[in-house]
C-alpha positions in Angstrom: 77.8 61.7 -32.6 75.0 63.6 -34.0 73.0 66.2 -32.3 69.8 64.4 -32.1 71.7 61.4 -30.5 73.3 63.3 -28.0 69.6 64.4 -27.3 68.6 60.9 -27.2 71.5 60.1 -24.6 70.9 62.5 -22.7 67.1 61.3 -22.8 67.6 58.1 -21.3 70.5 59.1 -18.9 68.4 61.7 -17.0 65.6 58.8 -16.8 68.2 56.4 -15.7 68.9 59.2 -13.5 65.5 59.7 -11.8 64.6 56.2 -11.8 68.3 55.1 -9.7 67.3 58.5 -7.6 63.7 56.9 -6.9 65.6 52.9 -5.8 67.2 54.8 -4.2 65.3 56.5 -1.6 62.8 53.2 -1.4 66.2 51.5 -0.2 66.9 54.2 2.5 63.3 54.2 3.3 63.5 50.1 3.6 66.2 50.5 5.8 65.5 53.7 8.2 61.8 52.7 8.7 63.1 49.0 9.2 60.7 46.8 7.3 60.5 43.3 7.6 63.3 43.9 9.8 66.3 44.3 7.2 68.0 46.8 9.2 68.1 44.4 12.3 69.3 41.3 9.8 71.7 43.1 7.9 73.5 44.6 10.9 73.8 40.9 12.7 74.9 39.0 9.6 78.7 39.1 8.7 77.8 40.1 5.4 76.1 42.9 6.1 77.4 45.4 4.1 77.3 43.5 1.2 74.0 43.2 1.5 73.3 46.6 1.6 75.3 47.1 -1.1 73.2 44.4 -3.3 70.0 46.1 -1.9 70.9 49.2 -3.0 72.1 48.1 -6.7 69.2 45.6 -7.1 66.6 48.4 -6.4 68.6 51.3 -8.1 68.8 49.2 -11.6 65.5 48.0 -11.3 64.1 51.4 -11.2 66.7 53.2 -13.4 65.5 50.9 -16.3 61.7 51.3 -15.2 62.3 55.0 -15.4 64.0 54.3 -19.4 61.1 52.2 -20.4 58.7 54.6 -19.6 60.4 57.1 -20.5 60.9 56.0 -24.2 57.2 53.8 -24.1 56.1 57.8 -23.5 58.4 59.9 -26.3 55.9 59.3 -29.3 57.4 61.7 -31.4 59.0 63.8 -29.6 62.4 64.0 -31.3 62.7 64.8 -34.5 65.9 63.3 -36.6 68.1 64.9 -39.4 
């Protein structure tokens, strides 16, 4: 690899980063504050670690590429190539 696309990788991976880091805490938030009840549903159904585990990707993905599109939607210039 080049230097400017290890740059660029390491661009989008501390977005991806940040953005997973955000779904993250909105998940744990979701479920300690237990809204809309999830807590109480997930810890009666059978599957309910499974669908914590869905929660958790669903939001984490969402947000991770959220975080990428903004962040290269916002670069404009900023790296220069050889």
């Amino acid at each position: 690899m080049r230097s400017f696309e290890k740059t660029l990788v390491m661009f989008l991976l501390k977005h991806l980063t940040s953005g997973a880091a955000g779904g993250g805490v909105l998940g744990t938030g979701l479920l300690l504050l237990d809204i809309a009840s999830l807590r109480t549903l997930m810890g009666q159904s059978d599957g309910g670690v499974l669908a914590i585990l869905l929660l958790f990707f669903g939001l984490m993905a969402t947000f991770g590429t959220v975080a990428i599109a903004i962040g290269v939607m916002t670069m404009n210039g900023m790296f220069d190539h050889d």
